[in-house]
N, C-alpha and C positions, 0 to 999 in steps of 0.2 A: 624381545627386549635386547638380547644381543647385537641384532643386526641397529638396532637403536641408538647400543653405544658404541657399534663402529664408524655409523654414520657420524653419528657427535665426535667420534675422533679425528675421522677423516676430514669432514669441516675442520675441525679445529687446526689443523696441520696445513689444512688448504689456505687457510686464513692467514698461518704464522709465515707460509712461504710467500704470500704474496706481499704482508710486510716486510719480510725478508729482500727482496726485490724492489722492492720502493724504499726501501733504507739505503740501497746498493746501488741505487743508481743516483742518488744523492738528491739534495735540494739546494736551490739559486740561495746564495747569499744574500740577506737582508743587511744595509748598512742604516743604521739610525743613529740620532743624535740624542743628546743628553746632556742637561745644565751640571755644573758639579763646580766647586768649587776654584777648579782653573778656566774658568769658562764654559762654554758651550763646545761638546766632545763628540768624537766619531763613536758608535757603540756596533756590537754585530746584535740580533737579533734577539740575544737571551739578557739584552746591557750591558755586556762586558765592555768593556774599554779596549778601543784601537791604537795601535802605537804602529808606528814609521820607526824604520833603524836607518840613521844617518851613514852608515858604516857600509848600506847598499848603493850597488853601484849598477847603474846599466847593463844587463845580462850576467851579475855577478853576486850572487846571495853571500853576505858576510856570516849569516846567524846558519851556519849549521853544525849537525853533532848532539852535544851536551846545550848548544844554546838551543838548537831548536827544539829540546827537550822544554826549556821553561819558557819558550818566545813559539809556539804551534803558529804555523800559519792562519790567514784567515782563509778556509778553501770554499770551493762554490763547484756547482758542474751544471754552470751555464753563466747566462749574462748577471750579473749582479741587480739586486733591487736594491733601490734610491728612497729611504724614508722618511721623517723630520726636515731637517735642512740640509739635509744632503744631496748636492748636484748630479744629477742621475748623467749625464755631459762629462763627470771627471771619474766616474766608476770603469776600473776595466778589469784585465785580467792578466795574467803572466804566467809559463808555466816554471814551475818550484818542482825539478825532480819529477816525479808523478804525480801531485799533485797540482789544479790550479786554483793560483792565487788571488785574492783580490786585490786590486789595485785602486788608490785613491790618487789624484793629482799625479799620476806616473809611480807613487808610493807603493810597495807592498807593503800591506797589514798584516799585523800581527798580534796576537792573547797574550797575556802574562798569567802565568799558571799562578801565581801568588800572590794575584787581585781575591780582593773579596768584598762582603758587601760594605765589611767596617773600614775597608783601604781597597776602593775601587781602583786607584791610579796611584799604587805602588810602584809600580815600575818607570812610572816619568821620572826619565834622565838617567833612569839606569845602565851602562855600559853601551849610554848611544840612541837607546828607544828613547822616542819621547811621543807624549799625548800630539793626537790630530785631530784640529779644529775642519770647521765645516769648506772652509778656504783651500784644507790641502796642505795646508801649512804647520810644519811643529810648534805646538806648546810649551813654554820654558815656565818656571814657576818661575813666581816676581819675586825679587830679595826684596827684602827689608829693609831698609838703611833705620839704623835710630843715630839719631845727633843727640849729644848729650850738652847743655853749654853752661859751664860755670864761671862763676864772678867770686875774688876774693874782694875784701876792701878790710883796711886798718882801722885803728884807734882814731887818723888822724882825720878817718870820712872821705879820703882820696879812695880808688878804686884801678889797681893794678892791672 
């Protein structure tokens, strides 16, 4: 019986390290899309919502520190996968520090830690991120316009 449950340990340890190891050596980024109310959106693999910072520049990341604290990159440890309407042709990669990044349209992506499910695209327009459509291109919310138009008119049935 003992040697029974050192086998069950040993498995079971054997098991935990070799997840251990396939945790560690990561998995390919999944990019998918998702209808939502600004259109049709980049999402990574669990839905979250993909955002572009305007503020990036060619070999030069804007969002680090405290911002990369609530803007996490999107990372990946290989080629990225293309899901929904997303052009498998505009997916690449960049490297961010130590880690790499996904890239959409030359864009690096990025999470908003303060999405959720009742405010998936919190962070559109926030300090530069904005949502990214299947194009590559940032999403702006539409304003509103309302016209209001009033008409006075007198006693005398003329109309001012």
């Amino acid at each position: 019986m003992k040697h029974l449950k050192l086998l069950l340990a040993l498995s079971s340890l054997t098991v935990l390290g070799l997840a251990t190891v396939a945790s560690a050596s990561g998995t390919r980024a999944v990019v998918n899309t998702k209808s939502t109310s600004l259109g049709t959106i980049l999402v990574n693999s669990s839905g979250q919502t993909l955002y572009l910072d305007v503020n990036d520049k060619s070999g030069h990341f804007a969002c680090t520190g405290q911002c990369a604290g609530a803007w996490p990159v999107l990372k990946t440890s290989g080629k990225p996968k293309a899901a929904g309407k997303v052009k498998a042709s505009m997916l690449g990669t960049v490297k961010h520090g130590s880690a790499t990044q996904v890239t959409y349209n030359g864009h690096p992506l990025y999470t908003f830690v303060q999405d959720s499910k009742s405010a998936p695209t919190s962070g559109e327009g926030v300090n530069g991120f904005f949502v990214v459509s299947p194009s590559g291109s940032k999403i702006t919310k539409s304003t509103k316009t309302t016209t209001t138009t009033t008409s006075s008119s007198s006693s005398s049935g003329y109309k001012y």
